[in-house]
N, C-alpha and C positions, 0 to 999 in steps of 0.2 A: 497463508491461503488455506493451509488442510488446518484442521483442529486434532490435537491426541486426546483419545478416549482416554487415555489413562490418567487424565487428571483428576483427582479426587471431586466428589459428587455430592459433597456436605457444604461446599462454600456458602458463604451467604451471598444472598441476590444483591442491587443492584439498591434496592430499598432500606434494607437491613445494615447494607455497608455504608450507605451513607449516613440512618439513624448512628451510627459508631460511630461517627467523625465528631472534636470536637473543633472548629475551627474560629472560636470566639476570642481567641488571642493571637491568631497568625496575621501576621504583616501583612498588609496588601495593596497595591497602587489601585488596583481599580476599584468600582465601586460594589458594595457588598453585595448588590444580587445580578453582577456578571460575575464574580467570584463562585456564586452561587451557580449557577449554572454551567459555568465551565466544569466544575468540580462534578458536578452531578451526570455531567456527560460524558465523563471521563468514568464513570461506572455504566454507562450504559452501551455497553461494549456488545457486540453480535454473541449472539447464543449459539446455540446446537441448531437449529432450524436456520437458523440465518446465512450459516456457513455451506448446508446442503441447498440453499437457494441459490448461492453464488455459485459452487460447483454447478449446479443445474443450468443455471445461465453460461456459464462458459462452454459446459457441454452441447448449449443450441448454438454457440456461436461456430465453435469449430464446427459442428455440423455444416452449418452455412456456408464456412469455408471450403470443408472439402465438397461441397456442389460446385462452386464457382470454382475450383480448382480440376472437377471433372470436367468440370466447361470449357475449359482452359485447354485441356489434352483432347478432349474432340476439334474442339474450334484447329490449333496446330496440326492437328493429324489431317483434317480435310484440307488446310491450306498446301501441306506440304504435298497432299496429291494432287492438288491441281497445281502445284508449281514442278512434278516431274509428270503431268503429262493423264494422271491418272485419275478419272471422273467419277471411278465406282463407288459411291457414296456408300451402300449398304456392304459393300466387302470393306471399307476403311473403317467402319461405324462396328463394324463385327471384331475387327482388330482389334480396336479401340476396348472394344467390350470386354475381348480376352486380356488383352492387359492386365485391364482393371482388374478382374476377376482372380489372374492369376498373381495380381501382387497385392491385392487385399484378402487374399485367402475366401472371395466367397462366391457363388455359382454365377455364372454368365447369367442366368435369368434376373437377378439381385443387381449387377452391374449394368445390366441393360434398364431397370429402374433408374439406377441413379443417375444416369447420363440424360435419360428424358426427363427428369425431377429439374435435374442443374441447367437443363437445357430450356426449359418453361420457365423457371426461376429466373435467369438471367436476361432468356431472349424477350418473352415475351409477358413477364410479368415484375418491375424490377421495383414497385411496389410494396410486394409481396414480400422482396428477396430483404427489402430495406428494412423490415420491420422483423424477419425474421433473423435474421444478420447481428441486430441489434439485443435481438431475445425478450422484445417485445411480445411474439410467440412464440410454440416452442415450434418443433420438427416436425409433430402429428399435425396441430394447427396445420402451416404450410402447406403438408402434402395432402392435407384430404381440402383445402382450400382450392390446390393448384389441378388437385382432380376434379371436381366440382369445376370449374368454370370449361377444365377443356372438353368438360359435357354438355355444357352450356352453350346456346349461340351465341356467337361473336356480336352481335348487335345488341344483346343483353348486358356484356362483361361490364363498361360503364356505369348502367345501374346499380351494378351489385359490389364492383368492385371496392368501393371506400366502407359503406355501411359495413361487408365482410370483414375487411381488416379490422376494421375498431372492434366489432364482433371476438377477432381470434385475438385480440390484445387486453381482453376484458374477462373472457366467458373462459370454464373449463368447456375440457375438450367434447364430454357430451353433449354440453349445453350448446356448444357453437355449430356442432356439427345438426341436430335438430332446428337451432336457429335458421341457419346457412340454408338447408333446406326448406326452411317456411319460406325464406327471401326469394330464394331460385323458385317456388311453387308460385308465389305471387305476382314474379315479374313474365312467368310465364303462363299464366291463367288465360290469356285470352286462346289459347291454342288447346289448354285442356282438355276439353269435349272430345277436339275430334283424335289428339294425338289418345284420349281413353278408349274414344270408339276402335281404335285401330287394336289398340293393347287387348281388349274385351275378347277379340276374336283369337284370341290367341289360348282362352280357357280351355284346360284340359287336368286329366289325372292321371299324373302319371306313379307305378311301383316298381322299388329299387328293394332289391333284396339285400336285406344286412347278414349278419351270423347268428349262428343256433337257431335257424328256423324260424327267426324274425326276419318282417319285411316293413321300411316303409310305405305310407299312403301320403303320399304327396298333390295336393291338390291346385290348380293356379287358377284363381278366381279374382273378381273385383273386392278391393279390400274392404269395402264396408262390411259385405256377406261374410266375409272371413273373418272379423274382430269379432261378429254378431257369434258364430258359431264356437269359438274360442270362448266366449265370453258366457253363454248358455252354459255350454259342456262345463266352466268353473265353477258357475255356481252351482250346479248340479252336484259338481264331486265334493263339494265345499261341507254339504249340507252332507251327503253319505259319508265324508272323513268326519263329521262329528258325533256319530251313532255309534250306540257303546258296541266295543269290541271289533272294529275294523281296525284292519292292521295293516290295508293298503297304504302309499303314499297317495297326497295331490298326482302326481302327474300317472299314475297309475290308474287311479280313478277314471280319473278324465280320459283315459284312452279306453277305459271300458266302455264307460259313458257314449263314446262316439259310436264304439263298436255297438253296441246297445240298439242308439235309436238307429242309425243305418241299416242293420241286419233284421230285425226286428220291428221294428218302429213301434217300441212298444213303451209307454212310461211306468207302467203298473210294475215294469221290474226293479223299482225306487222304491226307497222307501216313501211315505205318503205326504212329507213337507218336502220331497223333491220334487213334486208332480205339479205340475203348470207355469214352473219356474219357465219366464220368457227372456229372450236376451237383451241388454240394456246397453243404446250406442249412445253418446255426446253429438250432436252434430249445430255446429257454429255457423250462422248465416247472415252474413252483414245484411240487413236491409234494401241496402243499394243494388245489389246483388241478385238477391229477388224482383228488384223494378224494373232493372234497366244490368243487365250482366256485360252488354255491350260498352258499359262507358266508362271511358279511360281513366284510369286506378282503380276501378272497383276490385275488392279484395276479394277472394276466393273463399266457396264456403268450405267447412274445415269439419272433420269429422275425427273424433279425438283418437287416439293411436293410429289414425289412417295417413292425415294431412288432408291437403286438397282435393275437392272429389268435384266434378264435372255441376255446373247451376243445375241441368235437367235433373238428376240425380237428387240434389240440395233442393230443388222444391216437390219431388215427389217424398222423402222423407220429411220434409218440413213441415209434409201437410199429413201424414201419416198417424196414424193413430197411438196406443200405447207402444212402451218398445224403443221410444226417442224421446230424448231432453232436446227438445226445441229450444235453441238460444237464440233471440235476435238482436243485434246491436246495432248503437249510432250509427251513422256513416260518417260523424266527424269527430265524436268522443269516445267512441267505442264502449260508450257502456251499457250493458244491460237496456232491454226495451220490454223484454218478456221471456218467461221460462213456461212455458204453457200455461198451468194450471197452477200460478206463483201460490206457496204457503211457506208463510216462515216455522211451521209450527205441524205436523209434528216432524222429527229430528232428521229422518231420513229427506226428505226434499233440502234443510240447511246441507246437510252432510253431499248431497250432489251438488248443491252447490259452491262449497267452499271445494271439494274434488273440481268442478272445472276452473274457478278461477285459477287457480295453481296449475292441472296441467300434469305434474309430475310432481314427487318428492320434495319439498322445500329443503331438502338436506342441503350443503354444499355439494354442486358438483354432481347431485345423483338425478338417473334417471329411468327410476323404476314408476312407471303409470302412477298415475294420482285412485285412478281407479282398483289399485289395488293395494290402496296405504291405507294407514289409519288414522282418524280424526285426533287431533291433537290440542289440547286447551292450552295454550300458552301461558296464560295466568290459573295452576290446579284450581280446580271446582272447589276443594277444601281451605283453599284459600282466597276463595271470594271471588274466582273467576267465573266470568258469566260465559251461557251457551248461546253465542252469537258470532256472527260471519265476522267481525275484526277480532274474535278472541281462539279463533280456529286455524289451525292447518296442517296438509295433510304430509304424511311423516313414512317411511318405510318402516318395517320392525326394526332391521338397525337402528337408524336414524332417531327412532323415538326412543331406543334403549339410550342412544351416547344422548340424548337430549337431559333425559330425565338422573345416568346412571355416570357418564364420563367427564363429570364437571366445568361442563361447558354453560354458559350462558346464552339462550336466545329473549329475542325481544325485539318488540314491530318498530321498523320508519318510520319516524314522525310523517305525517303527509306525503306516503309513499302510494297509499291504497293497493298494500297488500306485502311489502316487502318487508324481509327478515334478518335479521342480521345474528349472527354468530360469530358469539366471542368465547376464544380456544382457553384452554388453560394458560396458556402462555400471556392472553392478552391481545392475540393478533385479532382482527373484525373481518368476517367475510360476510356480502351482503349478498340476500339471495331474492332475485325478482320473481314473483308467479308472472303464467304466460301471459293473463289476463286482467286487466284493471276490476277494482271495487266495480261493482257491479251496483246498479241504481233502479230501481221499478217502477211501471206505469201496467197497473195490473188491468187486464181487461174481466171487465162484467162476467159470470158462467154464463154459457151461451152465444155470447158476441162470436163474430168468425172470424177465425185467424188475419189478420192486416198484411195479406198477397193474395 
C-alpha cells in the first residue's frame, strides 16, 4: 500500500525496461502479442502519484465512514433516551457532541459539524453519501455540496441534485463549487429580482478598525457596482505601478487610488495615461431572457465575476453605452449572436473575447478571473501560430509559466469548441472546459438598434 522513498531514483522506466528485454527465444504457450502484453504490463506498475492517489481515496473513504459512524452514535444516543423516558433532544445532542469532542480531541464547535455533516449525509442525502463513500468525490466536494442544497429550497433539491453530483465527480473543487453555484443561480432565477430587491435594501458602509492606526472601509453594495469599482481602481493602479520609479505595490496602489477619487475626486492626481480610464464589466444575456424573462428555463443573465444579476438590471446594462461587453446568445445553442460593435481586428476586442469564452484560467483546476490572465498562443507565434480565437487562451502568470516552462504539454479538443487538455510530465491528461462555447457572429449594420 505505502511506497519507500528510499528506493533509488535512477531505475529505468517502464519503456526503457522493456526496450532491455530480449524475449525472441523464450518458450511460450500463448500467442506472441498476449505474450506481449502481459509482459509490458507487468512493467507498468503505479508510480509515485498513483500511490498518493490511492492513499487519497482511502483517506475520503474513511472520512465517509466516520460520518456514518457519528451517525450511528447520535441515532443510539436519542434512541436510548426515549427508551429511558427522556425527550430532551438538544441536551442528548449536546452529549453526544461532548463525547465526540472529548474522544477525538477536537472543540465541540468541530463536533457539532460533524454530527450535522453525518446527519444530512445519511438522512437526507444518501446520494451524496454513495458517491462520496465511494471516493468518487472527495470530503470538500460533499460538504460544501451538502451545504449548498440545505440553502437551497427543498422543491429545488431534485433539479440540481444529479447534475451536482456528476459535477463533484468530474470537476476540481473550485470549478465545482462556481459551477454548483451557476446551477443553484439558474434554477433559482425566477425569484431573483425580488429576493435582489429585498437584498439591495440592505446597502450600507460599514468601518472596522484594525491595528496601527489602520481601518477597514467596508462597503455592501449590488455586485455589478462593486466589480465595476474594483475593476476601475486596477486599472488605474496598473498604469501608476508601471511608471518609472514607483516602488508601491498593486494593492497599495489601488487603495490609494480609491482613497484619491473618494476624498478628492480628483483624476489630474494620476499620472496623464491614467486619466479617463473607465471601468469594464462582461455582462451575458441570453436572448430569451430579454423577451420574455418569464418563461420556464429561461437562463439568467450573467455578469462576469458577479453571477446572476436580476433581467431589469440585464436589460438596463444591455442597453447601456460604453463600459459593457454586451454578449447575446442562442436560446438553444448558446452561441454567440452579438458583441456590440463585433471586430475581429484590432487585438483587444479578440483578446475580450477569447477572456469571456473561457471565464477563468484554462489552467487545470484554477480559478483566477479570465479577466485578469494573459492571452496565451497555443501554437508560438514563432512557430507558425496564428492570432485567432481557436489559437488563444487565457492563462494566469503561473499557469503560462508551467505551460511554456514546466514541461507540460497543452493542446485543443478536437471538436470541443474551446477545450484543452493537459498533459503532465508524467503522461496523465487533464481536460479543461471554458465556461462558454465557440462563439459564432451575425454582426449587425453600425447604426442598426440593438435586437430588445
Amino acid at each position: 500500500m505505502f511506497f519507500d522513498p528510499s528506493l533509488p531514483t535512477d531505475l529505468p522506466g517502464p519503456d526503457e525496461a522493456w526496450a532491455a528485454l530480449d524475449l525472441d527465444g523464450a518458450a511460450c504457450d500463448e500467442p506472441p502479442e498476449v505474450d506481449e502484453a502481459r509482459a509490458r504490463a507487468a512493467f507498468d506498475a503505479p508510480d509515485t502519484l498513483d500511490h498518493l492517489i490511492e492513499i487519497a481515496d482511502m483517506a475520503t473513504m474513511q472520512a465517509a465512514q466516520k460520518l456514518i459512524g457519528v451517525n450511528v452514535l447520535r441515532r443510539e444516543a436519542m434512541t436510548d433516551a426515549v427508551r429511558h423516558g427522556r425527550a430532551l433532544n438538544d441536551v442528548v445532542e449536546r452529549s453526544v457532541r461532548l463525547e465526540i469532542a472529548a474522544a477525538l480531541r477536537i472543540t465541540e464547535s468541530e463536533a457539532a459539524g460533524i454530527l450535522a455533516l453525518g446527519e444530512a449525509l445519511v438522512e437526507q442525502f444518501p446520494t451524496v453519501l454513495d458517491s462520496f463513500a465511494s471516493a468518487r468525490m472527495t470530503e470538500r466536494h460533499a460538504r460544501f455540496l451538502v451545504e449548498s442544497l440545505q440553502e437551497l429550497e427543498p422543491e429545488f433539491h431534485e433539479q440540481v441534485l444529479s447534475t451536482a453530483i456528476e459535477l463533484a465527480e468530474t470537476e476540481p473543487v473550485g470549478a465545482f463549487r462556481r459551477r454548483l453555484r451557476a446551477l443553484i443561480d439558474t434554477v433559482r432565477a425566477k425569484t431573483l429580482t425580488e429576493r435582489h430587491e429585498d437584498a439591495v435594501q440592505r446597502r450600507r458602509v460599514v468601518l472596522q478598525p484594525d491595528h496601527d492606526a489602520m481601518t477597514w472601509v467596508m462597503t455592501l453594495m449590488p455586485a455589478v457596482e462593486a466589480h465595476a469599482i474594483w475593476d476601475k481602481a486596477t486599472r488605474i493602479a496598473k498604469v501608476i505601478l508601471a511608471q518609472e520609479g514607483e516602488t508601491r505595490t498593486l494593492d497599495q496602489i489601488r487603495a490609494d487610488v480609491i482613497a484619491d477619487l473618494l476624498i478628492d475626486g480628483r483624476t489630474d492626481l494620476h499620472p496623464a495615461e491614467a486619466r479617463g480610464i473607465r471601468a469594464t464589466v462582461a455582462v451575458t444575456v441570453p436572448v430569451l431572457t430579454l423577451l420574455d424573462p418569464a418563461q420556464h428555463g429561461a437562463e439568467p443573465a450573467v455578469v462576469e465575476g458577479v453571477g446572476p444579476i436580476p433581467v431589469g438590471r440585464a436589460r438596463e446594462l444591455a442597453g447601456a453605452a460604453e463600459g459593457w461587453m454586451r454578449v447575446l446568445t442562442h436560446p438553444e445553442t448558446g452561441m454567440v449572436l452579438s458583441v456590440g460593435r463585433h471586430r475581429y481586428s484590432p487585438p483587444p476586442s479578440l483578446r475580450r473575447l477569447v477572456k469571456w469564452r473561457a471565464d477563468r484560467c484554462m489552467g487545470p483546476g484554477c480559478g483566477v478571473p479570465a479577466s485578469r490572465c494573459e492571452i496565451d498562443h497555443r501554437i508560438a507565434w514563432e512557430h507558425g501560430g496564428q492570432t485567432r480565437l481557436e489559437n488563444l487562451n487565457p492563462f494566469c502568470k503561473g499557469h503560462h509559466i508551467v505551460k511554456h516552462h514546466g514541461g507540460w504539454t497543452v493542446r485543443d479538443v478536437e471538436g470541443s469548441f474551446g477545450a484543452v487538455e493537459w498533459i503532465s510530465p508524467t503522461g496523465r491528461r487533464y481536460i479543461v472546459q471554458p465556461e462558454r462555447r465557440v462563439p459564432v457572429f451575425q454582426t449587425q449594420h453600425d447604426g442598426d438598434p440593438p435586437p430588445f
